[in-house]
VOPAGU-2260 file (C-alpha; in pm, 1 decimal, decimal comma):
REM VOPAGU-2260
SITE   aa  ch    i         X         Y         Z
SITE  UNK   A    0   -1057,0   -1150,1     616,3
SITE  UNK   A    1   -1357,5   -1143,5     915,2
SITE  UNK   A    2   -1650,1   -1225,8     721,8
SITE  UNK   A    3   -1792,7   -1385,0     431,7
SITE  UNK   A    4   -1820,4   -1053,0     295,1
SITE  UNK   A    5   -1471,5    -951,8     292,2
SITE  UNK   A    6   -1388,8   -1365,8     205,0
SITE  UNK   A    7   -1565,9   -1245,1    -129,9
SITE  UNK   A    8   -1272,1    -943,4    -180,7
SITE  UNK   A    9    -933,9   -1169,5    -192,3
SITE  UNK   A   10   -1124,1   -1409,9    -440,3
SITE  UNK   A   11   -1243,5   -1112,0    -681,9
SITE  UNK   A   12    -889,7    -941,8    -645,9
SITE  UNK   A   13    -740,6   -1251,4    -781,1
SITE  UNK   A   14   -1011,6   -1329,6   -1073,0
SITE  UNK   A   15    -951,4    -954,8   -1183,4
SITE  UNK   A   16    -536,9    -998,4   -1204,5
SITE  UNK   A   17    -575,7   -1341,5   -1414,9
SITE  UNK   A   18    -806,3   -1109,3   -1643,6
SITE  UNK   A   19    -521,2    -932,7   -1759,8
SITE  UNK   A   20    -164,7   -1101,7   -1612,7
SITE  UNK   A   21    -241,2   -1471,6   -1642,3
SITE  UNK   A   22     126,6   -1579,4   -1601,4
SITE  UNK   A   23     231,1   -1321,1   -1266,5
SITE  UNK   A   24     282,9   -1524,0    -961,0
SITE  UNK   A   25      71,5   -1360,2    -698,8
SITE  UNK   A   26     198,1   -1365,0    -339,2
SITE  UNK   A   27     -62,6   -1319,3     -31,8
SITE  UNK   A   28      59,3   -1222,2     279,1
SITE  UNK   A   29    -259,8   -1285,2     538,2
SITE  UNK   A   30    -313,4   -1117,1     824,7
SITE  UNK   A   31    -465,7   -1330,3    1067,5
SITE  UNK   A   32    -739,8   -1426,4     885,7
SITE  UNK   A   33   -1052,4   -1595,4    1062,4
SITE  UNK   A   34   -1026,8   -1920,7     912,0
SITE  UNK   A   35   -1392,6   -2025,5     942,0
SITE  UNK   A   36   -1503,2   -1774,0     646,4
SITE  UNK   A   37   -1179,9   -1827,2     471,8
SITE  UNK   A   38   -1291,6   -1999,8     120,4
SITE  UNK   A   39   -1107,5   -2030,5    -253,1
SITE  UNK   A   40   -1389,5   -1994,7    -501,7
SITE  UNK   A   41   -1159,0   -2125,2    -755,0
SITE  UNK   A   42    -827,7   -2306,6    -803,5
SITE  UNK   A   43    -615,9   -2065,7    -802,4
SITE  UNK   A   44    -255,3   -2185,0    -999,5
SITE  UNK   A   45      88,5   -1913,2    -893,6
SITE  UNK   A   46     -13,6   -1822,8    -574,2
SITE  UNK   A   47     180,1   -1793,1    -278,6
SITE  UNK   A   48      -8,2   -1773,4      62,6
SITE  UNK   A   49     224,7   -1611,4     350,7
SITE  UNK   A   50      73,8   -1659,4     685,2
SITE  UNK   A   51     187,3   -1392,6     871,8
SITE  UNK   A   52     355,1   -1416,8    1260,0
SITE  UNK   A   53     272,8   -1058,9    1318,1
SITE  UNK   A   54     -88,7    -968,8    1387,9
SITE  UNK   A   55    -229,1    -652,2    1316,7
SITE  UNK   A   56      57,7    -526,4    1118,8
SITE  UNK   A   57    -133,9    -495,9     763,8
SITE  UNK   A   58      28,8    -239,5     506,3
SITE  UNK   A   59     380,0    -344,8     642,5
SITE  UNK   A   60     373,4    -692,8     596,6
SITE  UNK   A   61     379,0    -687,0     197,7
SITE  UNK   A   62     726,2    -488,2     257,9
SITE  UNK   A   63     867,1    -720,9     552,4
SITE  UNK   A   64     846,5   -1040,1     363,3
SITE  UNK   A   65     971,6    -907,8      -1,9
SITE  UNK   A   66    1240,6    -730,8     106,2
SITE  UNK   A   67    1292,3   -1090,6     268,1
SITE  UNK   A   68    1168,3   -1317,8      -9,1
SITE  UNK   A   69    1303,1   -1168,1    -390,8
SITE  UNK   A   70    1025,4   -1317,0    -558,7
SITE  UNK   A   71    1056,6   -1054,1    -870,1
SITE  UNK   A   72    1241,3    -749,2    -948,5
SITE  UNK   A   73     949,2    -500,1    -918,8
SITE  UNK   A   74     647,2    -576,6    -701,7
SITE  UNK   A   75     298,6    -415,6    -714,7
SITE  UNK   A   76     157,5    -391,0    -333,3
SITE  UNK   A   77    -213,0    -373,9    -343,1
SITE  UNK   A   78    -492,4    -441,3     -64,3
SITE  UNK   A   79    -714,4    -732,4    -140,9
SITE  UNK   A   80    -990,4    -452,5    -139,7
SITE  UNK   A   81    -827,2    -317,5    -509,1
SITE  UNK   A   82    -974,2    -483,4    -873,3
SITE  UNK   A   83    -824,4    -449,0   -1204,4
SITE  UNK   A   84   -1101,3    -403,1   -1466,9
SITE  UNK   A   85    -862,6    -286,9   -1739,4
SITE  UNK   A   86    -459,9    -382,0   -1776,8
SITE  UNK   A   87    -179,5    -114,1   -1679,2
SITE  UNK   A   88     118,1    -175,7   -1836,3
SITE  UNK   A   89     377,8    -180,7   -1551,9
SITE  UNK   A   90     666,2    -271,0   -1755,2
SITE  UNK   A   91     636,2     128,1   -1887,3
SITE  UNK   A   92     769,7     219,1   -1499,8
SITE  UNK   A   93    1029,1       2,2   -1464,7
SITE  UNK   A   94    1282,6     258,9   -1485,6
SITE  UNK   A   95    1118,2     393,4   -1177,7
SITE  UNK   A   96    1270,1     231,1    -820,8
SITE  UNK   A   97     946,6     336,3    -597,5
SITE  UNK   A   98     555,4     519,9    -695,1
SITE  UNK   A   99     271,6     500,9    -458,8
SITE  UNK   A  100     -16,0     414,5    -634,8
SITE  UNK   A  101    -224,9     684,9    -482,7
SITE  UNK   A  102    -128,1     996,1    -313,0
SITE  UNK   A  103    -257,1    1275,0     -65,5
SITE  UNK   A  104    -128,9    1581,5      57,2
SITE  UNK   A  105      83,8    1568,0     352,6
SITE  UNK   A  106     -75,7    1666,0     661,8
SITE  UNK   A  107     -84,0    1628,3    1051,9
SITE  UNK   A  108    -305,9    1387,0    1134,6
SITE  UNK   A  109    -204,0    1181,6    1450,4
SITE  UNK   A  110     134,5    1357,1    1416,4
SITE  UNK   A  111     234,1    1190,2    1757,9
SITE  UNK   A  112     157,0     891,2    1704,3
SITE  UNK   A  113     340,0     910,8    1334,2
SITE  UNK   A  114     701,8    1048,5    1492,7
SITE  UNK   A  115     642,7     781,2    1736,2
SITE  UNK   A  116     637,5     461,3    1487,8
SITE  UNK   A  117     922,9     717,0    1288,8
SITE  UNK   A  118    1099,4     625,7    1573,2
SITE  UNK   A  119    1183,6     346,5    1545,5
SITE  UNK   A  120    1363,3     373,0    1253,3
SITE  UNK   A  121    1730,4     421,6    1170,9
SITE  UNK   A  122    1901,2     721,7    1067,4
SITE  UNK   A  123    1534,9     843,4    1124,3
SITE  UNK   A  124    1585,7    1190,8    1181,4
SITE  UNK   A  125    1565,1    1308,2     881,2
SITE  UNK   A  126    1226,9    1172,5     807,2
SITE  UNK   A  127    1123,3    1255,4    1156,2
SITE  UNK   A  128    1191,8    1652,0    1050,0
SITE  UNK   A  129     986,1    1577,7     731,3
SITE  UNK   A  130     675,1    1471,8     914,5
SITE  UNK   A  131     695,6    1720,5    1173,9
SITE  UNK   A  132     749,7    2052,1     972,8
SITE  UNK   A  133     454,5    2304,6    1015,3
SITE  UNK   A  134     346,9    2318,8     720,4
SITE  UNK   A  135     266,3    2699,9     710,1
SITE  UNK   A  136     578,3    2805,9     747,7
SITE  UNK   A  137     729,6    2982,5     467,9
SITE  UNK   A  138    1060,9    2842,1     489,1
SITE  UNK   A  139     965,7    2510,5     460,9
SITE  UNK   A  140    1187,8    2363,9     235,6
SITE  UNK   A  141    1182,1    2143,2     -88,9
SITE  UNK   A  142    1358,4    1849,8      43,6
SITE  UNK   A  143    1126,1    1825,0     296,0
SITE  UNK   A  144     833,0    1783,0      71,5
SITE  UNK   A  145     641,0    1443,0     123,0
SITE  UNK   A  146     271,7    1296,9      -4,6
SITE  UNK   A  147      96,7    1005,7     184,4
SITE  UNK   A  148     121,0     702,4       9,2
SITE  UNK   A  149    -262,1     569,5      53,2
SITE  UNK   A  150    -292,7     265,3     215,2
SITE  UNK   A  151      92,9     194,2     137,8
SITE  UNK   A  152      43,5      80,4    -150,3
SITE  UNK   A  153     337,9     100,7    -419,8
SITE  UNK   A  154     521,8      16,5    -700,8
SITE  UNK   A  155     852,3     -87,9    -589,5
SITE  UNK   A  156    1183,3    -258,9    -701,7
SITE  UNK   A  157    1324,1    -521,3    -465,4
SITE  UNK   A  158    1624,5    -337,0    -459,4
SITE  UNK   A  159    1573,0     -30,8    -359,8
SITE  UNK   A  160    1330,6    -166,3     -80,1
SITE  UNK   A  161    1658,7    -327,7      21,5
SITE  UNK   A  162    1836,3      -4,6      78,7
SITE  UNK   A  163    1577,2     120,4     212,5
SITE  UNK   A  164    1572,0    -139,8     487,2
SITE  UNK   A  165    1953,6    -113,8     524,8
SITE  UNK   A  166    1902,8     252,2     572,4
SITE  UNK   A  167    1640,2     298,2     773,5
SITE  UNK   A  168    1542,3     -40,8     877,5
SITE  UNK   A  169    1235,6     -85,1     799,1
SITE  UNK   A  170    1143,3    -380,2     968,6
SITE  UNK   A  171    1183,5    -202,4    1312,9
SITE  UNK   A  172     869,0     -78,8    1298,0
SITE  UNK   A  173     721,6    -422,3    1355,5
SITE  UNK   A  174     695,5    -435,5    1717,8
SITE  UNK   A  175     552,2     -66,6    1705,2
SITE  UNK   A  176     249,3    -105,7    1450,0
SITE  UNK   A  177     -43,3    -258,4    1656,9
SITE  UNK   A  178    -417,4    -131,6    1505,2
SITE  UNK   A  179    -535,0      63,0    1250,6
SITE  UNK   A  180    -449,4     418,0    1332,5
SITE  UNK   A  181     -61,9     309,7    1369,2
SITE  UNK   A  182    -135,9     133,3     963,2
SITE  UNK   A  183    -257,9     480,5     898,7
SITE  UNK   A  184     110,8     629,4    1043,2
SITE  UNK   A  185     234,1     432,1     806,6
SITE  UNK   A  186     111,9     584,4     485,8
SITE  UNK   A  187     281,3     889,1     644,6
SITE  UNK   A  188     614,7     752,0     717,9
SITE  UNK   A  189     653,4     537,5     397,1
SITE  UNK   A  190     509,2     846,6     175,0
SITE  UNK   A  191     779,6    1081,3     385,0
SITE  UNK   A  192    1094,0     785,7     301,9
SITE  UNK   A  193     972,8     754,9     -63,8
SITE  UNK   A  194     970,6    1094,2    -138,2
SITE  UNK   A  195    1298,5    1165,5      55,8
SITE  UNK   A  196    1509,0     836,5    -125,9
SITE  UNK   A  197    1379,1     895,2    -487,0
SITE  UNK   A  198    1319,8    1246,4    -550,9
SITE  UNK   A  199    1104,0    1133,9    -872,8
SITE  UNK   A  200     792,5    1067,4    -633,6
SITE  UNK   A  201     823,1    1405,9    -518,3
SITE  UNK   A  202     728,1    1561,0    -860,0
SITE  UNK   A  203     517,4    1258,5    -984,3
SITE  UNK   A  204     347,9    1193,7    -661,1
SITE  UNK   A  205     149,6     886,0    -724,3
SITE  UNK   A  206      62,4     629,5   -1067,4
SITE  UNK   A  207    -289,0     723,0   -1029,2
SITE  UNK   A  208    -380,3    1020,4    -875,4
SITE  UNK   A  209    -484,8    1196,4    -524,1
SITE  UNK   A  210    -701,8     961,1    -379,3
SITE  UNK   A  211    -935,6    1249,1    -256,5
SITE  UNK   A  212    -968,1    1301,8    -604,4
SITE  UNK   A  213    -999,2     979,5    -808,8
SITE  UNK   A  214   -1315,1     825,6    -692,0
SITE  UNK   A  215   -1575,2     881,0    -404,5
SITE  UNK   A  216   -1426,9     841,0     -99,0
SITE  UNK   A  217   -1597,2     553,1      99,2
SITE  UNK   A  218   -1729,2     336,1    -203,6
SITE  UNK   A  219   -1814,9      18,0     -49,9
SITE  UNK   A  220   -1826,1    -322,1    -201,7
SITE  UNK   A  221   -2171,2    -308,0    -201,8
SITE  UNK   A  222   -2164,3      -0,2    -451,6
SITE  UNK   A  223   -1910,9    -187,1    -632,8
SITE  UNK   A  224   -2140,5    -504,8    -659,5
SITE  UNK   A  225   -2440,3    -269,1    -770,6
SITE  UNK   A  226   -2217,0    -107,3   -1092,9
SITE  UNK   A  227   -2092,0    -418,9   -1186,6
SITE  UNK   A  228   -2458,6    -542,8   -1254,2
SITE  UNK   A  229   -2473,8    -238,2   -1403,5
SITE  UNK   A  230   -2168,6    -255,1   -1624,8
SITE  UNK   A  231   -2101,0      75,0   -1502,9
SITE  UNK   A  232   -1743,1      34,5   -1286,3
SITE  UNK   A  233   -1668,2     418,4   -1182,3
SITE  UNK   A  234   -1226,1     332,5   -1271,0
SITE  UNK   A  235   -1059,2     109,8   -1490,2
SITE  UNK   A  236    -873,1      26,3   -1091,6
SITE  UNK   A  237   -1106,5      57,7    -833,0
SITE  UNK   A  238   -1067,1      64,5    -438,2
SITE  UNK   A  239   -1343,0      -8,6    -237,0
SITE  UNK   A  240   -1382,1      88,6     138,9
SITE  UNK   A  241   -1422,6    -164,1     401,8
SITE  UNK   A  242   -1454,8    -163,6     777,0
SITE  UNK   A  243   -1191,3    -448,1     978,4
């Protein structure tokens, strides 16, 4: 949170979960925050504020402190950028251990710099071959099928994070994720060891669709402002686009 723009997201976020879970403790893990725009518009009651040591690190902070901190069985990661204008009923998933919320098709983007935050991981070679197979090859291979997990966000269970840290550890990738493009890596890698530890996400792919598909790509809070005046929000869950 940079400006009192984006000071406007986190509060909105949190007025659209009490809509529709008014008893979920809500955890927020900031990310060096500029404390001069940082405001509650409300008092907010079951929230948790985690002031993170590790700057820049974003999309894998949510899954460095709950694999650390078992605040509930089965966590929904969101950005503070994501509103809730109708209620999903989670507790139909349960069953499931891990499901990105959105998907998109694998690709190469910044391959380099993806096998290079991959490397830090244990027993990584697996996942390494995942994210590096040329795609056009015709004996590329059903177990190395992955989807990007957009903006890493997820439905997971505490426990199977917890394998997957023991596994792979996770964590490791800490001292290598520094700026945005190494956050984008990341929907790579985590899409890659999702698909690879629970072969369900491989067929199901995501809870709500490709993101190149679900709504228009780059729809700014401004837009989002604009419909809601308008009573005319484009998703029952919508993502807005923001630049930080």
């Amino acid at each position: 949170m940079n400006s009192a723009k984006t000071n406007k997201y986190w509060n909105n976020s949190i007025r659209c979960i009490r809509r529709f879970y008014p008893y979920k403790k809500i955890v927020i893990i900031d990310d060096n925050s500029n404390l001069e725009f940082l405001t509650a518009e409300n008092d907010y009651t079951n929230v948790e504020i985690i002031q993170s040591e590790f700057c820049g690190r974003g999309e894998l902070l949510p899954y460095y402190y709950y694999q650390k901190h078992k605040w509930f069985e089965n966590a929904v990661i969101i950005h503070d950028s994501v509103f809730f204008h109708r209620r999903f009923s989670f507790e139909r998933i349960i069953g499931l251990r891990v499901l990105p919320l959105w998907s998109f098709e694998s690709d190469k983007e910044n391959r380099p710099n993806t096998l290079r935050i991959a490397n830090k991981l244990k027993n990584g070679y697996v996942i390494k071959k995942m994210l590096s197979h040329e795609f056009e090859s015709k004996f590329f291979l059903n177990e190395d099928k992955w989807n990007g997990c957009f903006g890493v966000q997820s439905f997971i269970n505490h426990s199977f994070l917890q394998s997957l840290e023991r596994k792979y550890g996770i964590s490791n990738m800490i001292e290598a994720v520094k700026c945005r493009a190494d956050r984008c890596s990341l929907e790579r890698i985590f899409g890659a060891l999702f698909c690879k530890e629970c072969k369900e996400v491989v067929k199901l792919k995501s809870l709500f669709g490709n993101i190149m598909k679900y709504q228009s790509w780059g729809y700014t809070y401004d837009n989002y402002e604009t419909d809601l005046k308008r009573n005319k929000i484009p998703k029952p869950i919508v993502k807005v686009w923001t630049g930080r």
